[in-house]
C-alpha positions as CSV (number, residue, x, y, z in Angstrom):
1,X,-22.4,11.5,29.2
2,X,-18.7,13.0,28.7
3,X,-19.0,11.6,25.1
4,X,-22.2,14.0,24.4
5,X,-20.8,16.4,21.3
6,X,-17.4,14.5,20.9
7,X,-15.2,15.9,18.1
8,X,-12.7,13.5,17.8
9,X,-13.8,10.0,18.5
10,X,-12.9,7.2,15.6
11,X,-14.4,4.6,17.1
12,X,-17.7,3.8,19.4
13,X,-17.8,0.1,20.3
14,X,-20.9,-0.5,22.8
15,X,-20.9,-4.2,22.2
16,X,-19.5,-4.6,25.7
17,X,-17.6,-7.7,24.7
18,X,-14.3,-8.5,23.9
19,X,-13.1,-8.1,20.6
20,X,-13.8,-11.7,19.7
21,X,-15.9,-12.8,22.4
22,X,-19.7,-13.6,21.8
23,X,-21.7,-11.1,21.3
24,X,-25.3,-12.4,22.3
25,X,-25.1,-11.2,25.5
26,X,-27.6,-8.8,27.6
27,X,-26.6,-5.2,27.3
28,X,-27.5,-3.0,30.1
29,X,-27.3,-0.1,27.6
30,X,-30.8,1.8,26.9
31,X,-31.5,2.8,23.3
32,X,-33.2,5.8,24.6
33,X,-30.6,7.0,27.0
34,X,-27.3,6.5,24.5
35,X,-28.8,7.0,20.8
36,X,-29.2,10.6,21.9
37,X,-25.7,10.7,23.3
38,X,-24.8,9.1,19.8
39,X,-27.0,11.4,18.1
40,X,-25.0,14.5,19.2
41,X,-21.8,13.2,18.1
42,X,-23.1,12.8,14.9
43,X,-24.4,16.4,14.5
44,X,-21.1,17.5,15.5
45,X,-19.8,15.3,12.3
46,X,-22.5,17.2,10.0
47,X,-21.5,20.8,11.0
48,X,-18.0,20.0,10.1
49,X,-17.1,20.0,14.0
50,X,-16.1,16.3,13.9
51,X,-14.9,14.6,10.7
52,X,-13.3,11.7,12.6
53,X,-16.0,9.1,13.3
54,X,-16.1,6.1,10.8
55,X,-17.3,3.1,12.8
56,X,-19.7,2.0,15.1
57,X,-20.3,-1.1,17.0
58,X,-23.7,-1.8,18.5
59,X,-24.9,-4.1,21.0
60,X,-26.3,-7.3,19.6
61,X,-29.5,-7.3,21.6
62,X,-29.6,-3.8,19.8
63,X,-29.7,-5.6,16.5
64,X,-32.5,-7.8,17.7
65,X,-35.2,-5.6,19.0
66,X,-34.7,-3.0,15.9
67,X,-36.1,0.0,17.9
68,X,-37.1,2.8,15.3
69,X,-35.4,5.2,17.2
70,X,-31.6,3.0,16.6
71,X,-33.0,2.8,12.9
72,X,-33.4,6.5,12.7
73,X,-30.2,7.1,14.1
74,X,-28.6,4.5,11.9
75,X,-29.8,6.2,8.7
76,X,-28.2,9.6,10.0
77,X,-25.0,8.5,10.5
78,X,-25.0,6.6,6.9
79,X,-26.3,9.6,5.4
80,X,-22.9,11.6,7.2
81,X,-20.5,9.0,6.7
82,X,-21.5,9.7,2.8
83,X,-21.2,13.2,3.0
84,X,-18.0,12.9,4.8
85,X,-14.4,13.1,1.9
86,X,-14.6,9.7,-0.1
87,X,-11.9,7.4,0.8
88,X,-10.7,4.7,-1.3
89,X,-11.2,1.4,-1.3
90,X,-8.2,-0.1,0.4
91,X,-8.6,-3.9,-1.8
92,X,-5.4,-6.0,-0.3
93,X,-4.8,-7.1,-4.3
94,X,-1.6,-6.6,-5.7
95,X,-3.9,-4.7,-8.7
96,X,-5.1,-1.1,-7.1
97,X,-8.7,-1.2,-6.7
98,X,-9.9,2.6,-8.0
99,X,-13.4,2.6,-6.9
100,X,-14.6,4.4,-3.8
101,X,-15.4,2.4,-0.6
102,X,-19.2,2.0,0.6
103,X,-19.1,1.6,4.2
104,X,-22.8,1.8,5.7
105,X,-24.7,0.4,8.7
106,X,-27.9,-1.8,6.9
107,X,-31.1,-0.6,8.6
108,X,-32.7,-4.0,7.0
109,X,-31.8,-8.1,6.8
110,X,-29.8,-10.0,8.4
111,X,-26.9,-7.4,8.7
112,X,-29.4,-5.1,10.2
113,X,-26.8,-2.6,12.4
114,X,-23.5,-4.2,11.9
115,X,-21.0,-2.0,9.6
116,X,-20.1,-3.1,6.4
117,X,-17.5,-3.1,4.1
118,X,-14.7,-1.5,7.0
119,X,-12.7,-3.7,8.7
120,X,-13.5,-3.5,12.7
121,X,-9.5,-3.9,14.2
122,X,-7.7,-1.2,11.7
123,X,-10.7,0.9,10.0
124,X,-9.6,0.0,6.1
125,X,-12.7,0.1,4.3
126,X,-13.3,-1.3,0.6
127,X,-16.1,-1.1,-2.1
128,X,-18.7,-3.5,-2.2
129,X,-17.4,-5.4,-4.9
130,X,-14.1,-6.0,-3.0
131,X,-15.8,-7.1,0.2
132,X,-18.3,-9.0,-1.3
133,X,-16.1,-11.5,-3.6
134,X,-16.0,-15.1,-3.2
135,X,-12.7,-14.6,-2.6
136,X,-13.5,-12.1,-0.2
137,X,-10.5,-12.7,2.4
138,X,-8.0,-12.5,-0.3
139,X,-9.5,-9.0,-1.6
140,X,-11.4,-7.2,1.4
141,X,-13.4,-8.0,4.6
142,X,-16.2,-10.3,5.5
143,X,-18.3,-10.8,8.9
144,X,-17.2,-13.4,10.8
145,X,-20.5,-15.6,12.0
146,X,-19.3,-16.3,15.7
147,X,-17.7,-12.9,16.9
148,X,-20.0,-11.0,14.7
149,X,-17.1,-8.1,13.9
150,X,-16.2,-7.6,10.3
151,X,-13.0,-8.0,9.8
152,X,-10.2,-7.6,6.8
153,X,-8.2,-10.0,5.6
154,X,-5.5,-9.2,7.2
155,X,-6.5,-8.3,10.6
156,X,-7.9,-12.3,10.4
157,X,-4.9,-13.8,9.6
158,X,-3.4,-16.1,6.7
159,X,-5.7,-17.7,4.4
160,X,-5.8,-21.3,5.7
161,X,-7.1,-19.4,9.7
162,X,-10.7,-18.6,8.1
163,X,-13.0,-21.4,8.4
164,X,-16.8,-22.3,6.2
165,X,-19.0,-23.7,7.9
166,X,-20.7,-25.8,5.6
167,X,-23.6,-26.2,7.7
168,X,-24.9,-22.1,8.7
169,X,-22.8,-21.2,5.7
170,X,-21.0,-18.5,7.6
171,X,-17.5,-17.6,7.5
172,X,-15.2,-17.3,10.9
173,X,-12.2,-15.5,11.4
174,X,-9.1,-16.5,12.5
175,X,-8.8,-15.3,16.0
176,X,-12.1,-16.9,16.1
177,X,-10.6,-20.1,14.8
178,X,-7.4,-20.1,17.3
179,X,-10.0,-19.6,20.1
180,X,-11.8,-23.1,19.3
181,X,-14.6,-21.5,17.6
182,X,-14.7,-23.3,14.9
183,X,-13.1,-27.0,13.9
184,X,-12.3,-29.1,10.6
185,X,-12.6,-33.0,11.0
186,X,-9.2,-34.4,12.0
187,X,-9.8,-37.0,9.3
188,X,-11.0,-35.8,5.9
189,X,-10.1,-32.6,6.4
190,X,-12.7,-31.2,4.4
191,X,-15.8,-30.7,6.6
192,X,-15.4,-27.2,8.8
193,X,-18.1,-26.0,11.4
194,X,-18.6,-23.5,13.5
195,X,-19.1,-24.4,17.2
196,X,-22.4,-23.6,16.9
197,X,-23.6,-25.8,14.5
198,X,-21.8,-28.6,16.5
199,X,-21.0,-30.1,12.5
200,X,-17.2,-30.9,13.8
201,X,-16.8,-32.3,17.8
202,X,-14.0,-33.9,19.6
203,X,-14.2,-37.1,20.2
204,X,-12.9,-38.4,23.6
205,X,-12.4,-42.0,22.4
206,X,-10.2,-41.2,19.5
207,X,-8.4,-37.9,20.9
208,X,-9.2,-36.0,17.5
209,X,-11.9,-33.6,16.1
210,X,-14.4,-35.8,13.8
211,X,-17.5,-35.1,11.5
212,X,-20.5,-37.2,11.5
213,X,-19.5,-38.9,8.4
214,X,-15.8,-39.9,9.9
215,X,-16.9,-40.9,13.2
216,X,-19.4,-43.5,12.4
217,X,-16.1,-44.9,9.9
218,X,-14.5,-45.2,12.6
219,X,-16.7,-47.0,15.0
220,X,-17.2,-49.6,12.3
């Protein structure tokens, strides 16, 4: 309740995990007792009372049940973020990017209420082209598949921490990485999975991480 009306607030993370932890955990959070908490901070923003407020973090079972009432709320706050003074993309290439970021929280797909295109740990945001290249860690940001946070390139770390996992196809970051969430076989150094998929496992009988392919070479 002491957040109801906040002027100066950055940052509201209601994941209730820690900053690389896993987010599919039960929230005890109500969507109809803190969207309308959320709601007046955001009316604040659109009277000019609070210009501050560029990210928000929601709880994963959130994401899940997609009440119309987060959806509604989420479609506000995209609609103020918009109307708020453009900022420029903040591409980590040596060549300036020029074009204006396009942070937004998707009300639809698979990204459905998880911010895009602004990097969760220090707020740079990019344009969609940026944060969407192939390259993306290089140039911008990218969701990281086990933590769920979007992160920038370098907030994750250097180039060879990320991890693809070749089997969910999702990219992990690197604090991810250094907390065993995610493994490349020992071996051929070329197959990377998340702990999820299970596509990389330690092996107890040859102390090392193995693919499928790797193992069975080496119990020939």
């Amino acid at each position: 309740e002491p957040l109801r009306g906040s002027k100066i607030l950055k940052r509201i993370d209601l994941s209730l995990v820690g900053e690389h932890d896993d987010p599919r955990v039960y929230s005890k959070l109500k969507v109809k007792e803190v969207v309308p908490i959320l709601k007046s901070i955001v009316i604040n923003k659109s009277i000019g009372a609070c210009q501050q407020l560029r990210h928000v973090q929601l709880p994963f079972q959130w994401r899940q049940e997609k009440k119309d009432e987060l959806t509604y709320f989420m479609l506000a706050y995209n609609g103020l973020l918009h109307l708020s003074p453009s900022r420029m993309c903040c591409n980590h290439a040596e060549i300036e990017c020029t074009e204006n970021s396009s942070t937004s929280l998707p009300v639809q797909g698979r990204e459905y209420g998880i911010q895009t295109n602004k990097c969760y740990k220090c707020l740079d945001e990019f344009c969609s082209d940026c944060a969407q290249d192939e390259d993306g860690w290089e140039l911008g940001c990218f969701k990281c598949g086990c933590c769920e946070k979007v992160v920038c390139s370098r907030c994750s770390g250097p180039e060879d921490y990320h991890y693809w996992c070749q089997f969910c196809g999702q990219l992990i970051c690197g604090p991810c990485v250094n907390m065993g969430k995610a493994m490349v076989c020992d071996d051929c150094e070329d197959v990377e999975s998340c702990i999820r998929c299970e596509g990389v496992s330690y092996s107890e009988k040859f102390d090392c991480d193995l693919c499928a392919e790797c193992l069975e070479i080496r119990e020939r």
